[in-house]
Backbone as ProteinMPNN parsed JSONL, in Angstrom:
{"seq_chain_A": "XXXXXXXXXXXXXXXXXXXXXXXXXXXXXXXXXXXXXXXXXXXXXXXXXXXXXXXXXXXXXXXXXXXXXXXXXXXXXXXXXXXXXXX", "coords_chain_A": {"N_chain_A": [[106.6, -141.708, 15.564], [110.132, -141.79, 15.094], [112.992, -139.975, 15.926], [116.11, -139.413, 15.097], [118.771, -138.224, 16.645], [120.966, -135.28, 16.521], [123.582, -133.629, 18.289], [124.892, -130.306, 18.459], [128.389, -129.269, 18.951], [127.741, -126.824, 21.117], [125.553, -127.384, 21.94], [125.947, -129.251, 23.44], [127.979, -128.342, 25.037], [126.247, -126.249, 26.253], [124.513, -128.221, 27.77], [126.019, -129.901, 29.583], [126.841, -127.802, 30.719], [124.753, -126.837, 32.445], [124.242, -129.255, 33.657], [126.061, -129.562, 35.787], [125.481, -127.197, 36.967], [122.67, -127.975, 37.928], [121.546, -130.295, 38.749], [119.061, -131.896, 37.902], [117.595, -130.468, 36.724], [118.946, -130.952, 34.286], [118.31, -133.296, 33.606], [115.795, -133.736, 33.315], [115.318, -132.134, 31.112], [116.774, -133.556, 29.355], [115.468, -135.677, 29.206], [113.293, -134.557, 28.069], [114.104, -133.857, 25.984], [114.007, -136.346, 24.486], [112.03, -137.769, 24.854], [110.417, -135.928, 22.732], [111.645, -136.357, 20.101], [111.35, -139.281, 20.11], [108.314, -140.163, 20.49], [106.946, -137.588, 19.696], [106.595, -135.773, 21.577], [105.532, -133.034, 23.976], [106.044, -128.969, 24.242], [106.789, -127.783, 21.425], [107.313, -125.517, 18.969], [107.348, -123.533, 16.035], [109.631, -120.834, 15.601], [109.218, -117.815, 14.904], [110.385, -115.984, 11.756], [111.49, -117.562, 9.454], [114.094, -118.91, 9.743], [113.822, -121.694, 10.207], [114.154, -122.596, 12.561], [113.039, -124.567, 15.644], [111.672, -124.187, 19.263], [111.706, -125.924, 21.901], [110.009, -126.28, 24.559], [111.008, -126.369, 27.913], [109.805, -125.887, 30.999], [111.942, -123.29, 32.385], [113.632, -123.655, 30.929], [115.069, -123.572, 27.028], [115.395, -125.465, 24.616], [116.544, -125.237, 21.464], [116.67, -125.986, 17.666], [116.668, -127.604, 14.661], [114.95, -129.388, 12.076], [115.372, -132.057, 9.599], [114.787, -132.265, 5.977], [112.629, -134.153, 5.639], [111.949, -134.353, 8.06], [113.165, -136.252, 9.879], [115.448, -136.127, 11.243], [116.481, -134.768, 14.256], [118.229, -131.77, 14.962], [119.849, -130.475, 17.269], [120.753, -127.243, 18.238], [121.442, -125.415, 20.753], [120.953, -125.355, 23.971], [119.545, -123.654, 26.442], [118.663, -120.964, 28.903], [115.547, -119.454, 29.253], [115.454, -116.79, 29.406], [117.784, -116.409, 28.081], [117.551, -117.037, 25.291], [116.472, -116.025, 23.195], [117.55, -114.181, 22.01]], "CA_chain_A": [[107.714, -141.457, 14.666], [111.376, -141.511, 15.789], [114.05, -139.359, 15.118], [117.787, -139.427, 15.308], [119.246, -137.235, 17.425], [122.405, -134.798, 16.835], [123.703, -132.449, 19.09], [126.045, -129.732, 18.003], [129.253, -128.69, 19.968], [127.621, -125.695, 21.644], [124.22, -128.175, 22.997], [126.516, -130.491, 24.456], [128.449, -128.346, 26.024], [125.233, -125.942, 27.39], [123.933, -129.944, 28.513], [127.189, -129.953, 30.434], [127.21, -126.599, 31.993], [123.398, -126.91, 33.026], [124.301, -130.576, 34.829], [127.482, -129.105, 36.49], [124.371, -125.923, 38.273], [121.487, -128.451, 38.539], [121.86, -131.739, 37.653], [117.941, -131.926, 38.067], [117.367, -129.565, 35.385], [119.378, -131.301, 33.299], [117.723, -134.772, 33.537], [114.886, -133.208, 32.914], [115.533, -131.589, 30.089], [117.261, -134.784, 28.614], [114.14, -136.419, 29.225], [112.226, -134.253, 27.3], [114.394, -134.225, 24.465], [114.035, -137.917, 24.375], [110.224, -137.363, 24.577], [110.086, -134.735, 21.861], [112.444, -137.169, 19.442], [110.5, -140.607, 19.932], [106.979, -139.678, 20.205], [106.624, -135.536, 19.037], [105.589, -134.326, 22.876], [106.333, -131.661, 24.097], [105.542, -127.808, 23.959], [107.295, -127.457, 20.237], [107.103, -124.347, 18.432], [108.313, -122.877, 15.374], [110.249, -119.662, 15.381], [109.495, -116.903, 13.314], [111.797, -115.38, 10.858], [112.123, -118.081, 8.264], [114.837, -119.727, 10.07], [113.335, -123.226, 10.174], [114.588, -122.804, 14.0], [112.099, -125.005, 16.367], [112.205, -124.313, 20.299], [110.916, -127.133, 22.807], [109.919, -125.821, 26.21], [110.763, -127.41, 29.46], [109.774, -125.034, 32.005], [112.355, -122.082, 32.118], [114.859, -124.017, 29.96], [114.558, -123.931, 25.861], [115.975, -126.592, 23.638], [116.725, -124.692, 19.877], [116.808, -127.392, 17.137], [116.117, -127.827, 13.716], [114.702, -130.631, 11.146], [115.917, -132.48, 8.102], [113.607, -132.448, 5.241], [111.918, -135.294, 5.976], [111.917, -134.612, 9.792], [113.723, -137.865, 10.985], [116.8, -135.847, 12.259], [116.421, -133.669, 15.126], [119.663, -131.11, 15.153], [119.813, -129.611, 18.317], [121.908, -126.512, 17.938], [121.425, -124.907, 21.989], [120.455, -125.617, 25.088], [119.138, -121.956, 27.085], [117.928, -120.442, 29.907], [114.301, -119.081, 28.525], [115.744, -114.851, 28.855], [119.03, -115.761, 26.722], [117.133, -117.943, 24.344], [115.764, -116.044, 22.188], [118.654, -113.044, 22.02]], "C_chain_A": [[108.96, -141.173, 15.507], [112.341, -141.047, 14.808], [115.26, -139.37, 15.982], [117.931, -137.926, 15.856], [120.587, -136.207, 17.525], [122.296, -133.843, 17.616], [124.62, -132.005, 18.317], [126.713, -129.42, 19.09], [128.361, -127.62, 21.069], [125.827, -126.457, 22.83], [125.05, -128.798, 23.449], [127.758, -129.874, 25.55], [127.041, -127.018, 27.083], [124.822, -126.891, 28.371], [124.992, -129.41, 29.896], [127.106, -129.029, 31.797], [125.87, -126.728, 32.791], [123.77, -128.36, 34.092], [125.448, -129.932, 35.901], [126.295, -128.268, 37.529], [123.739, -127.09, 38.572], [121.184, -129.354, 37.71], [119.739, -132.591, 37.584], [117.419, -131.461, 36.713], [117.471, -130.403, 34.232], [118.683, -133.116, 33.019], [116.904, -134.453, 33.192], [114.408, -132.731, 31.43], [116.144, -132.931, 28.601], [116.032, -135.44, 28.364], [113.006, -135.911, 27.915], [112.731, -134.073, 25.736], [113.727, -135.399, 23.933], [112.769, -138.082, 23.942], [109.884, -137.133, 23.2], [110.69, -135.747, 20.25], [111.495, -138.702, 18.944], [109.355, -140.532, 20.209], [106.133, -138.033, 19.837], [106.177, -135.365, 20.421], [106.26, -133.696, 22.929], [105.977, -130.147, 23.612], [106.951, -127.379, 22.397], [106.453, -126.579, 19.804], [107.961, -123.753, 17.311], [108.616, -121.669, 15.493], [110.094, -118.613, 14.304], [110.66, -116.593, 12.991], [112.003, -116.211, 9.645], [113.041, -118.931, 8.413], [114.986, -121.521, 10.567], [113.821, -123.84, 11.672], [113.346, -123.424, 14.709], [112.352, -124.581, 17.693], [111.277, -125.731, 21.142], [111.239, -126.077, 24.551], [110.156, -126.672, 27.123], [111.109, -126.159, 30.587], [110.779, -123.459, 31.766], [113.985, -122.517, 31.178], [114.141, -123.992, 28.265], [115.747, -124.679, 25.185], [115.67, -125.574, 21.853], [116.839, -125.787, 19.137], [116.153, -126.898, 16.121], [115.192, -129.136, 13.142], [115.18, -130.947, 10.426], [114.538, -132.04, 7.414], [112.628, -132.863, 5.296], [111.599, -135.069, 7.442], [112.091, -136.078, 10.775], [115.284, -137.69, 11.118], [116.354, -134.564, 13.088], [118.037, -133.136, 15.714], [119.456, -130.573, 15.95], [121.068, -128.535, 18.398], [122.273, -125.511, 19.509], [120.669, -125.375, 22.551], [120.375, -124.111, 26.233], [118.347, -122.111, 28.01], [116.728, -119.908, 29.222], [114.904, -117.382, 28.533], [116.989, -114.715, 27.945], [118.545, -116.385, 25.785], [116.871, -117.101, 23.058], [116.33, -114.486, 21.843], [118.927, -113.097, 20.552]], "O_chain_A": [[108.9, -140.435, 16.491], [112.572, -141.337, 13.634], [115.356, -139.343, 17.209], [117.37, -136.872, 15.558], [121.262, -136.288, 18.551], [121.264, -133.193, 17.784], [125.239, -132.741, 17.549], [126.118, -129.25, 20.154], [128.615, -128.027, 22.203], [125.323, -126.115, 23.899], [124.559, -129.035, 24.552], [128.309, -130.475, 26.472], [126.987, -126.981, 28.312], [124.739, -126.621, 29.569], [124.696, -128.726, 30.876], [127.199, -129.192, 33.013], [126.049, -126.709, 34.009], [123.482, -128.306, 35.288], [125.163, -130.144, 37.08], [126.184, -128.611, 38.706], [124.154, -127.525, 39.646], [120.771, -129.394, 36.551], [119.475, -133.734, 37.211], [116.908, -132.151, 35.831], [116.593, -130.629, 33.4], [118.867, -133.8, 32.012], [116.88, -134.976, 32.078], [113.353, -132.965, 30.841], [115.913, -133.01, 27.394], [115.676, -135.703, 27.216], [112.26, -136.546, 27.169], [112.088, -134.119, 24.687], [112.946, -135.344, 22.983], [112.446, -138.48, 22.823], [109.205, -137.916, 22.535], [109.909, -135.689, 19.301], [111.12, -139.049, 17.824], [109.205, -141.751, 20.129], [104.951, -137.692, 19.801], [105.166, -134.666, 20.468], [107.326, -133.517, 22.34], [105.573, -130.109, 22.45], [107.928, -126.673, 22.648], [105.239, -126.58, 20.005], [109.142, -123.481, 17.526], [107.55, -121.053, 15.514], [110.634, -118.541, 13.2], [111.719, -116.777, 13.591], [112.662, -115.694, 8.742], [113.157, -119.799, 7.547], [115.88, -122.216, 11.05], [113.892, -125.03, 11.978], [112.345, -122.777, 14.402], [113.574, -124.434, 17.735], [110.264, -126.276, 20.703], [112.143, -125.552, 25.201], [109.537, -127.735, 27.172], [112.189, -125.667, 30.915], [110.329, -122.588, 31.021], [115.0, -121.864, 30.932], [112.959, -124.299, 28.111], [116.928, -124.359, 25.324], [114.557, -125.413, 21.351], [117.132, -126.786, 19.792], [115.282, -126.035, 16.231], [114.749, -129.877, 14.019], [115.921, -130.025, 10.083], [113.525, -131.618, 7.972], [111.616, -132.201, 5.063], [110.807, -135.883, 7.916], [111.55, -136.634, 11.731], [116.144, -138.571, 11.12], [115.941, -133.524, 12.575], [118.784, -133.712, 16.505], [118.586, -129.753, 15.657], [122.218, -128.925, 18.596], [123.326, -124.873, 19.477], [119.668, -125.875, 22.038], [121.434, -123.715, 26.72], [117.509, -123.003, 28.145], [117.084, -119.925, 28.044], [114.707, -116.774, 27.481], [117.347, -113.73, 27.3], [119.443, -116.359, 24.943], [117.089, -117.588, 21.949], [115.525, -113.655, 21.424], [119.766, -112.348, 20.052]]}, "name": "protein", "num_of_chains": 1, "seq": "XXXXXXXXXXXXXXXXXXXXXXXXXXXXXXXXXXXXXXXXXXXXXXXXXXXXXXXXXXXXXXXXXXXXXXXXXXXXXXXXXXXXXXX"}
């Protein structure tokens, strides 16, 4: 299953600031979006609270993101270090 991909202002510019430190990271991390989007891998997890918030793990980075209804839009609303992630 593939899903469309938005970023919001605030993932695209974490993306940014993460390639600017460690442009390694950040390929990485792109990658696994990409992953997580066109075939579901990936360490996905829902969030308690009710907030229909998902995270995706890649090592000590987390990807925040929602669903549509249907789950064939993936909203990515941050891009985090794993100790401010979850503030």
């Amino acid at each position: 299953m593939s899903r469309r991909l938005e970023f919001g202002r605030r993932a695209l510019a974490d993306l940014r600031a993460l390639a600017n430190r460690d442009r390694r990271a950040a390929d990485r991390v792109g990658a696994a979006i990409v992953a997580c989007a066109e075939g579901n891998q990936g360490d996905v997890r829902k969030l308690a609270g009710g907030s229909g918030l998902y995270r995706l793990r890649i090592g000590d980075w987390r990807v925040l993101f929602t669903l549509d209804d249907e789950g064939r839009t993936m909203a990515i609303s941050r891009v985090l270090d794993r100790r401010d992630a979850y503030r």
